[in-house]
C-alpha positions in Angstrom: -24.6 -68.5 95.8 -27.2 -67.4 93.8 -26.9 -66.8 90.1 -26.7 -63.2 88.5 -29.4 -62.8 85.5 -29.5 -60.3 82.9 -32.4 -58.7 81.4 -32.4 -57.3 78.3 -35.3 -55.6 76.5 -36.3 -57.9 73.3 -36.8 -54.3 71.5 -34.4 -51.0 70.7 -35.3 -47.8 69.5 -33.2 -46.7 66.8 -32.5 -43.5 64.4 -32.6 -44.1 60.9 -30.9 -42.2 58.4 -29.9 -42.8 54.7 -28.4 -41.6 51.4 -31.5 -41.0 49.9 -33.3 -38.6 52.6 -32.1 -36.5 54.3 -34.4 -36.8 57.0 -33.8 -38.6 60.6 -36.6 -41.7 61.6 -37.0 -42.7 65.2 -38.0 -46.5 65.0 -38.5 -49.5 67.2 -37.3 -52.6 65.9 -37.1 -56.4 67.6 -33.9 -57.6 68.4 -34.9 -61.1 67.1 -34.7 -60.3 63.5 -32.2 -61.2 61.2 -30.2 -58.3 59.4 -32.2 -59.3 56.2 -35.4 -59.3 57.6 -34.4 -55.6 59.0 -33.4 -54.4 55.8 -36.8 -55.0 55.0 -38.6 -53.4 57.6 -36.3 -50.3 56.4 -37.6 -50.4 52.6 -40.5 -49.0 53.8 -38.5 -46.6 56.1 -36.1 -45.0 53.3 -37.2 -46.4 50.0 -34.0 -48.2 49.1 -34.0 -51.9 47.9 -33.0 -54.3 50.8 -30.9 -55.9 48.1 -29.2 -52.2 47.8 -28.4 -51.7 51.2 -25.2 -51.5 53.3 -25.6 -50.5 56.9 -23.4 -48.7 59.6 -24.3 -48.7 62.9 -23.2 -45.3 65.0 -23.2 -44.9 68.4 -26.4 -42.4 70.6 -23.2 -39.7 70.0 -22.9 -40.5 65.5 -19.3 -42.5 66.9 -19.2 -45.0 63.8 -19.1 -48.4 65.5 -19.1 -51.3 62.5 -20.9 -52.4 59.8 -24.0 -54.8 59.7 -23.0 -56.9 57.4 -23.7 -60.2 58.1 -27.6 -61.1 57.3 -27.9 -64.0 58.7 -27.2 -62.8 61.9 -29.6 -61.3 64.2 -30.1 -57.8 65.0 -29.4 -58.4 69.0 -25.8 -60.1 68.2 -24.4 -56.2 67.3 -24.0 -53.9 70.0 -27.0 -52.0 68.8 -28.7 -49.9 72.1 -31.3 -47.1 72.0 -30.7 -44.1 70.5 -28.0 -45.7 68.3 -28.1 -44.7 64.6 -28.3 -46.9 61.9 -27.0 -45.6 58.5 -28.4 -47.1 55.3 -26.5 -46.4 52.5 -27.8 -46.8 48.5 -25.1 -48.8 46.8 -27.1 -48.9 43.2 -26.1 -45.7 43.5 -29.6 -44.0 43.0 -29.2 -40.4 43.9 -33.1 -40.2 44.9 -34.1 -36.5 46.0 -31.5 -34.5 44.4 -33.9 -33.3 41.7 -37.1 -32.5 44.2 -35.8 -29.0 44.6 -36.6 -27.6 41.4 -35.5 -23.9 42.9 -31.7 -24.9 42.7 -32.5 -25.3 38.7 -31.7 -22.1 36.2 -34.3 -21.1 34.3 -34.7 -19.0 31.4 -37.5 -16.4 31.4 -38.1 -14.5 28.0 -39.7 -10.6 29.0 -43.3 -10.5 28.7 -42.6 -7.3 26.4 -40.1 -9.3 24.4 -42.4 -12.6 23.5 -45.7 -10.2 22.5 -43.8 -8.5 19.7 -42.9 -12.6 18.3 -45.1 -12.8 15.3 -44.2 -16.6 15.5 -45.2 -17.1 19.1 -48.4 -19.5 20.6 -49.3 -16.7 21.9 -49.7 -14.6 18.7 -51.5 -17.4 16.9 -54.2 -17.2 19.7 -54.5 -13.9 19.4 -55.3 -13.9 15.7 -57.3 -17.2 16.6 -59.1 -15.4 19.4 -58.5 -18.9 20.8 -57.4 -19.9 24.4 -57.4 -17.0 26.9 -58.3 -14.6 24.2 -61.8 -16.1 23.2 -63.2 -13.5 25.7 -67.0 -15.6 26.0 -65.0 -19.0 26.4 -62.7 -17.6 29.1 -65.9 -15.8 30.9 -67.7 -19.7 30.9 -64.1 -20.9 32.8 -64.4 -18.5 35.2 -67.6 -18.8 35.9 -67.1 -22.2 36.4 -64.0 -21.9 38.8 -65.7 -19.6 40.7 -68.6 -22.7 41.0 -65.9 -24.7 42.4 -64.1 -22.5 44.6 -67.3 -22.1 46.6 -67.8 -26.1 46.8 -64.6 -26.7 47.9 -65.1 -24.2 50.4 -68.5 -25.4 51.8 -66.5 -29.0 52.2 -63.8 -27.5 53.5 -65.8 -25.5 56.2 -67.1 -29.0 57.2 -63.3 -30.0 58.1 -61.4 -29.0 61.4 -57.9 -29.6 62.7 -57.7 -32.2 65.3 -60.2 -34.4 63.8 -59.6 -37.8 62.8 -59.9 -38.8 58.7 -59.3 -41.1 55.8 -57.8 -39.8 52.5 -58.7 -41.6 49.4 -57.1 -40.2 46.5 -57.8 -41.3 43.0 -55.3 -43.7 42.0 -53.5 -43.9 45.6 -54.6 -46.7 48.2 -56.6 -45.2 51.7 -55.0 -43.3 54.0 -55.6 -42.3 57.4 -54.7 -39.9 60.0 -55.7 -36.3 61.9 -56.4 -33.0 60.4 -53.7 -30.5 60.9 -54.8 -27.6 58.9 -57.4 -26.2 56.9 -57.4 -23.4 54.4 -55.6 -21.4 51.8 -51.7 -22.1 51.2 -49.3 -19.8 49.7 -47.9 -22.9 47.6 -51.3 -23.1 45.5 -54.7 -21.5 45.1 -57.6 -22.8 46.9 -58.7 -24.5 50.1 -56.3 -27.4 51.1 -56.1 -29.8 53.7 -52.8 -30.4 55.9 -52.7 -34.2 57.3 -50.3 -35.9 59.5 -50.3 -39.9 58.3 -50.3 -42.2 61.2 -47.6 -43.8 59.3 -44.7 -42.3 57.2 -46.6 -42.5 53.7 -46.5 -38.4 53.6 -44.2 -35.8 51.8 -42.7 -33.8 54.0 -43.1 -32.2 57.7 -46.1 -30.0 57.5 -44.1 -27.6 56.0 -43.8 -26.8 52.3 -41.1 -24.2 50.6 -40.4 -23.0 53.6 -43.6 -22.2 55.4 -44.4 -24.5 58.5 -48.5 -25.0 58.2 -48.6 -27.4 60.6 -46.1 -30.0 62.9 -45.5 -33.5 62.4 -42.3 -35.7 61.8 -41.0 -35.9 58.2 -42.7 -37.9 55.4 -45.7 -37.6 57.6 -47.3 -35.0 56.2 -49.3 -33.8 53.3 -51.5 -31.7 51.8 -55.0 -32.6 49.8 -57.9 -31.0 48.8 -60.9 -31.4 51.0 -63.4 -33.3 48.5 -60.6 -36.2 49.3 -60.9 -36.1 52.9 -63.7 -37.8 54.8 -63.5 -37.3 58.6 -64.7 -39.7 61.2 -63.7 -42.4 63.9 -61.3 -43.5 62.2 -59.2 -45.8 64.6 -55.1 -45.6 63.7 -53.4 -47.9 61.6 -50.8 -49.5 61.8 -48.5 -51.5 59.4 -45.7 -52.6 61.5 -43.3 -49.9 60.8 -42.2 -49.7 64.3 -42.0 -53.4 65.5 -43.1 -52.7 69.1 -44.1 -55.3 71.2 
């Protein structure tokens, strides 16, 4: 009689979650890989240490199933199928992201009325000073000058359209590429910005930015830059392995 033989796919699709986002990643992984050399491959996917890391696998329905904790075992020994959800949790204890929302913070706010009549204040030394804002010639130059800028950035970021493919190289970050997803004035900041979706999760959020959706991507791809950091062209996409297909 002839024998039975079971195929199974050498990859799985998997959601990633973690203690220190509290976003969701879809990711393909190869079954071949050790748990160590997946908790690498996930360093780049949560930003916790591989060292750090405990994982729990949950089921496509969040059923906890067991932990991964053996790491020299391979990924494709656990009952790990798509859709399944692995969760990685922080055990340095690093409670990254809890201070990012700076609205949940209390501030104190001294009336404007209040500080102007404090002989002591900044603000009254630079008065007497005429100094800072009040040195009415030196604040005419700023503005002059801000107004110079304001209409450069807007002929470069006239030159700029959504859809089109780009590299960002910001000063002191490596290159980045991706698709323009927005261009123009935010309610976050003054001036002419431009929305980006990363071809790889090296963003800040998901297009959207205290609230206001600018544009759709998946989270940690986006961001926003301004356009003289932006140079558009055929750009092909990268990739650095994040996803592990075959």
């Amino acid at each position: 009689m002839d024998g039975v033989t079971v195929i199974t796919n050498p990859t799985v699709s998997v959601r990633v979650t973690s203690t220190a986002n509290s976003f969701e990643a879809l990711r393909r992984f190869n079954r071949g890989i050790t748990i160590a050399e997946f908790k690498c491959k996930l360093e780049l996917v949560v930003g916790i240490q591989a060292s750090c890391m405990d994982l729990q696998l949950f089921s496509s329905t969040d059923t906890f199933l067991q932990k991964l904790d053996d790491n020299e075992a391979l990924m494709g020994s656990y009952p790990v199928d798509d859709n399944c959800r692995i969760h990685v949790i922080d055990k340095s204890g690093s409670q990254s992201g809890v201070f990012e929302d700076l609205s949940a913070v209390e501030k104190f706010e001294l009336p404007d009325e209040v500080y102007d009549k404090r002989s002591e204040s900044v603000r009254s030394f630079l008065k007497k000073n005429k100094a800072g804002r009040f040195n009415e010639e030196k604040a005419a130059q700023k503005e002059e000058l801000q107004v110079q800028r304001d209409a450069e950035e807007k002929l470069l970021a006239e030159a700029l359209s959504p859809g089109l493919r780009c590299e960002v190289q910001v000063v002191g970050q490596p290159t980045r590429r991706g698709t323009v997803m927005y261009v123009g004035n935010t309610e976050f900041k003054p001036g002419y910005w431009v929305g980006v979706k990363y071809d790889e999760p090296l963003g800040k959020h998901d297009g959207s930015v205290n609230g206001k959706q600018y544009f759709q991507c998946q989270p940690k791809y986006g961001a926003f830059v301004k356009p003289q950091f932006v140079t558009v062209g055929d750009f092909p996409e990268e990739d650095f392995g994040l996803n592990d297909e075959m």
